[in-house]
Structures are given as structure tokens and as C-alpha cells.
FIMAR-640090 format. One record per residue: x, y, z of N, C-alpha, C in turn; residue in one letter. Coordinates in steps of 0.2 Angstrom, whole numbers, plus 2048, in hexadecimal, padded with zeros to 3 digits. Layout:
<rs>
XYZXYZXYZA...
</rs>
This chain:
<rs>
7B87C68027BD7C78067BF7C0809X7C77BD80A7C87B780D7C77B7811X7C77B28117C57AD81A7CB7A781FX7CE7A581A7D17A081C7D97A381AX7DD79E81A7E579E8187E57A3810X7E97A780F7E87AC80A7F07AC809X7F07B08027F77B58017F57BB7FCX7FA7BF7FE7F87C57FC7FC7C97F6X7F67CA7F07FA7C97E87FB7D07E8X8027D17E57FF7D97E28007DA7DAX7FD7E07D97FD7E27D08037E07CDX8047DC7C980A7DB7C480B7E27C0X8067E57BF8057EA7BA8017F17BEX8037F67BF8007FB7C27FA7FE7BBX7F58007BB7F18037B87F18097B8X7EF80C7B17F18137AF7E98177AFX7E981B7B37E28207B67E48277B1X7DC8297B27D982D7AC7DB8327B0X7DE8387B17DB83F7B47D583F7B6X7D08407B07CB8437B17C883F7B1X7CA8377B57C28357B77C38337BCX7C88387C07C98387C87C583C7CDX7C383B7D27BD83D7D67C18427D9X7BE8487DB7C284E7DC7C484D7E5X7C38497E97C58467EF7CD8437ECX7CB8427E87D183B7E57D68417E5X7D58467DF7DA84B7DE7DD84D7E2X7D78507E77DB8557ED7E08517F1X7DD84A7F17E78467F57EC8457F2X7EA8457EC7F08457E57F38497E5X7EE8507E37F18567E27F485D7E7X7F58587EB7F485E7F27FC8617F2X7FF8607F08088637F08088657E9X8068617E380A8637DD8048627D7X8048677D28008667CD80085F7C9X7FB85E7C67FB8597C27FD8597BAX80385A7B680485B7AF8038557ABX7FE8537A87FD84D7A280384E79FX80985179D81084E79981384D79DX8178507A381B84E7A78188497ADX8148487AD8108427B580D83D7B3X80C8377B68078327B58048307BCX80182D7B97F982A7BF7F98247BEX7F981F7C57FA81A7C37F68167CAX7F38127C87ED80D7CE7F28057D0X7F28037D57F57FC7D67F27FA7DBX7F07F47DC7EC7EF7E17F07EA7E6X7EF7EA7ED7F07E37EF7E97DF7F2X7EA7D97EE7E37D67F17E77CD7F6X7E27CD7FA7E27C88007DD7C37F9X7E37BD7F97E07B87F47DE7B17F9X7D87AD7FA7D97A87FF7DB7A47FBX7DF79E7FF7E17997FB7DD7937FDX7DA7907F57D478B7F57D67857F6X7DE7837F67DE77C7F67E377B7FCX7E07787FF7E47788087E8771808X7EA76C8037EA7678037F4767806X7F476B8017FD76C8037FF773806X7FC77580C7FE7788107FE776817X804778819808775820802779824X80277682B7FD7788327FD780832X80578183280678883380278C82DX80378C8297FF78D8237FA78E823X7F57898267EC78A8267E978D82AX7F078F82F7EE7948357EF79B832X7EF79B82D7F27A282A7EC7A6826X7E77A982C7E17A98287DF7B2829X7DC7B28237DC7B98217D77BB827X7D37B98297CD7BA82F7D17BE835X7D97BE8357D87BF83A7DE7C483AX7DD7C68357E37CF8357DD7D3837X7E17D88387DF7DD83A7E47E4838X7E77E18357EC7E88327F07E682BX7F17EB8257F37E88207F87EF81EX7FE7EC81E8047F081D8067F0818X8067F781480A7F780C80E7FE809X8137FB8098197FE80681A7FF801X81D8047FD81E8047F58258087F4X82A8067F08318097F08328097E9X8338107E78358137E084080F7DFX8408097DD8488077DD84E80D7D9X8498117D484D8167D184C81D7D3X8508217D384D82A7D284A82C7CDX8498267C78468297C28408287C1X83C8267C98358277C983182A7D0X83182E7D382E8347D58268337DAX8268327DF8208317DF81D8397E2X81A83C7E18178437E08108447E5X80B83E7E680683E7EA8048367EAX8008357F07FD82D7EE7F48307F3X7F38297F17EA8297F37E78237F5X7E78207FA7E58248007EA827804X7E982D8077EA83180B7E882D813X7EB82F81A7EA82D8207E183081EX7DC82A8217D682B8237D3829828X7D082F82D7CD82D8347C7827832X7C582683A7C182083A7B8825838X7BB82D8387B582E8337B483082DX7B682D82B7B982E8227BC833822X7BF8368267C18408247C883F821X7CC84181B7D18408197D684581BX7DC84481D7E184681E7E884681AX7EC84C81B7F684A8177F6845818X7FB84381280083C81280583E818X80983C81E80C83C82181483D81DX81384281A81A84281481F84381AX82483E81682A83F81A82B83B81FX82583782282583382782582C828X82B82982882C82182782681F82EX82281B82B81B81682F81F80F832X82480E82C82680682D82F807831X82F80383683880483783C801831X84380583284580682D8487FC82CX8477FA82684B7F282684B7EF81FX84E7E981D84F7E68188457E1818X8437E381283C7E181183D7D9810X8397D48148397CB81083F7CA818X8427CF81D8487CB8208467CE826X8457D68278427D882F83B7D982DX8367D78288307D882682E7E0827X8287E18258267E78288227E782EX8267ED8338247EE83B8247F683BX81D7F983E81C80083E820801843X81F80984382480C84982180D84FX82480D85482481085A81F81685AX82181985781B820856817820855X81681C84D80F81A84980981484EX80F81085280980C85780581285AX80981585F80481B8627FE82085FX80282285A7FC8268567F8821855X7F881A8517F18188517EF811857X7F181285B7EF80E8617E780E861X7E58158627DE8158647D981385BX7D281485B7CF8128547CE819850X7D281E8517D282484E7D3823845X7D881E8447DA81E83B7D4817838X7D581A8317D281282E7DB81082BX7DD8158297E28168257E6818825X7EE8188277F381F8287F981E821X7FB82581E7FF823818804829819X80982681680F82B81881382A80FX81582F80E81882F80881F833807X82483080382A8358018288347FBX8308387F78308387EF8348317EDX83482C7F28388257EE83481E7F2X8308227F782B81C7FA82681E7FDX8218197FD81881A800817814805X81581780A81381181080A813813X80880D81280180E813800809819X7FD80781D7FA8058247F2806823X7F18018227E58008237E57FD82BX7E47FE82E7DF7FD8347D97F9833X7D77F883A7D37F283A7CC7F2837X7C97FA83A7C37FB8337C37F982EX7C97FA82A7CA7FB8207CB7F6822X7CE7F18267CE7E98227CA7E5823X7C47E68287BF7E282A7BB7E4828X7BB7EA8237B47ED81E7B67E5817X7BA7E58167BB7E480F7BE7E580DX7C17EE80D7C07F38077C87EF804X7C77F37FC7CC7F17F97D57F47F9X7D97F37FA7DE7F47FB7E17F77F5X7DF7FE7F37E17FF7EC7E38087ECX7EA8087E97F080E7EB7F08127E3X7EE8167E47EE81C7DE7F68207DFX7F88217DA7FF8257DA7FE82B7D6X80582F7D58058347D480D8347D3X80D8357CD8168317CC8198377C6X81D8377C782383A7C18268347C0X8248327B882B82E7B68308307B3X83782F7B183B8337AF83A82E7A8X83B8327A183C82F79B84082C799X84682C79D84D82A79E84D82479EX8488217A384B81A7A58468147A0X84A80D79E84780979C84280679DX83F7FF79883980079C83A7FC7A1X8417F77A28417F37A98417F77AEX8457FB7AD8458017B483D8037B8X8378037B28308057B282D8027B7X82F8057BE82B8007C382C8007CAX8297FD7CF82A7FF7D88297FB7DAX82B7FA7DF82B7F27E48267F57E9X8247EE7EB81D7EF7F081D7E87F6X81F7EB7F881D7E58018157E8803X8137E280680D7E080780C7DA80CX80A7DE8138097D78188037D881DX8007D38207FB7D48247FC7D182BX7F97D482F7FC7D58377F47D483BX7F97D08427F07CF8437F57D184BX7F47D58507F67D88557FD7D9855X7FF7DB84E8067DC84E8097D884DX8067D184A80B7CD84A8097C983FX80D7C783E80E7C783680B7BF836X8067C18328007BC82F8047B9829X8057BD8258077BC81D8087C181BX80F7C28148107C78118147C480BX8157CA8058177CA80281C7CE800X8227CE7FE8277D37FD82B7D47F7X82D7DA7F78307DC7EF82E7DA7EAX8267DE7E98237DA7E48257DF7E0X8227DE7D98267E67D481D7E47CFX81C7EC7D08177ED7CD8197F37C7X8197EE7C081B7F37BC8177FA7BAX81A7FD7B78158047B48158057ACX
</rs>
């Protein structure tokens, strides 16, 4: 895990998941709305990892103060640019602080609503409240054109890895530039924005 000044990479390339060498945990937050069909769905893994940056030589004061030690919350978004890709389940799911898994918050925006890279990502009003106290590790909220995930303080100071399973219809229709989702990614240390990255596109 970093320690110092960091930026945070995401998948160039989303990765393609087996069915059946998914943990029946994993399924059940996958599959909790909608069956699973090998011809018409796909399965799809994508990472964001906190990378430290090792050479401090050309970074400005602001910059070295920019250190992964000291989030405490890691904010990630995903947005389907087409209709002709569907997101049907994701994983993880909202997890208390004692592992117990819960629904995706469907339907319910976590981030206000903004242009990503220009009012950054800022949770809501609501979502502070619900996670104010140490109740979540992780809260997720999902439609059929976007997924917002929120890790809290445990999951970031565990280490654990930052890595989102999907559950997608892609339409056959569209090309393969079309083949892909954009992804914001930023780290927050009392609500306030350490470092991020935006509209990144992780193809499929």
C-alpha cells in the first residue's frame, strides 16, 4: 500500500470473469435482480490501484504533500456513455463494518450531481449522514447507466484492493470504440480531495 505522494491508475482494459469460478457470495450480489445468461451478458472485473510516485525530484511542495497515508475515503464512479451497455448488478455491494453484505443502493445517486475533473466528486447530504458513524466499510449504489462505490475508512486502511465485478449486457450493435465506461476515481481525507483521476475509459 502507498505511503507517500500517489496517483490513482485505473484498468485500461476491464477483465473478463469466468461464471463459474465465482464464489456464490460474489453471485448472490451479481445476481440478486436478474439471472445470469452466457449469450446475452457478460462479466467483467476492473481495478483502481493507489500507485506511489517514486521519483519526488519534479514535484511541486503541493504535490509531496499529497500522500496516500492520509485518505481516509476513496470515491469511485463508473458511467455507461452508451445505452448500448447495461449494467444489470455490480460487486461489492454496501458492506457493514461487520462484513455483513447488503443491496446495492439502486437508484440512489451517493455523489451530487456535477461535471466529473470540474466540481470533482462530492457525496451527498444524505450519504454523509448514513455513513457518519463506523457502520459501513463500503456503500454502493447502482442504476442501469452508472455505479458509485464509496470505501470508508476501514477498507482503505486495511489495504484491501479496490477491485469492482460487473454485470453488464452489451448490445451487439455497437463498435468496438463504443466498447467501454468511463471511471472517476478520487481519494478524500476529511472530505477534502487528496488526488483523483477522471474520465478514465476502461475498455471491454
Amino acid at each position: 500500500m502507498p505511503y507517500g505522494p500517489f496517483n490513482l491508475e485505473v484498468s485500461n482494459k476491464a477483465q473478463k470473469v469466468d461464471y463459474d469460478t465465482l464464489a456464490d457470495s460474489i453471485k448472490g450480489s451479481l445476481f440478486k435482480f436478474s439471472s445470469f445468461d452466457k449469450v446475452e451478458h457478460d462479466l467483467f472485473m476492473f481495478c483502481v490501484s493507489p500507485v506511489e510516485i517514486m521519483e519526488y525530484s519534479n514535484l511541486t511542495w503541493r504535490e509531496k504533500r499529497k500522500a496516500y497515508k492520509k485518505a481516509d475515503r476513496v470515491l469511485i464512479q463508473l458511467r455507461s456513455p452508451t445505452e448500448g451497455i447495461e449494467l444489470l448488478g455490480i460487486y461489492p455491494t454496501t458492506i457493514d463494518s461487520h462484513s455483513q453484505r447488503e443491496l446495492d443502493l439502486g437508484g440512489e445517486f451517493l455523489f451530487e450531481i456535477g461535471i466529473p475533473k470540474i466540481f470533482k466528486l462530492k457525496v451527498t447530504s444524505k450519504l454523509k449522514n448514513k455513513i457518519r458513524s463506523d457502520k459501513f466499510e463500503v456503500v454502493a449504489s447502482r442504476t442501469d447507466r452508472s455505479a458509485q462505490w464509496v470505501y470508508l475508512k476501514d477498507w482503505v486502511k486495511s489495504g484491501s484492493p479496490f477491485e469492482m465485478q460487473l454485470f453488464c449486457k452489451v448490445s451487439k450493435s455497437i463498435g468496438e470504440k463504443e466498447r467501454h465506461i468511463l471511471c472517476d476515481a478520487q481519494a478524500n481525507q476529511n472530505g477534502r480531495i487528496i488526488n483523483g483521476t477522471y474520465n478514465a475509459q476502461v475498455m471491454f
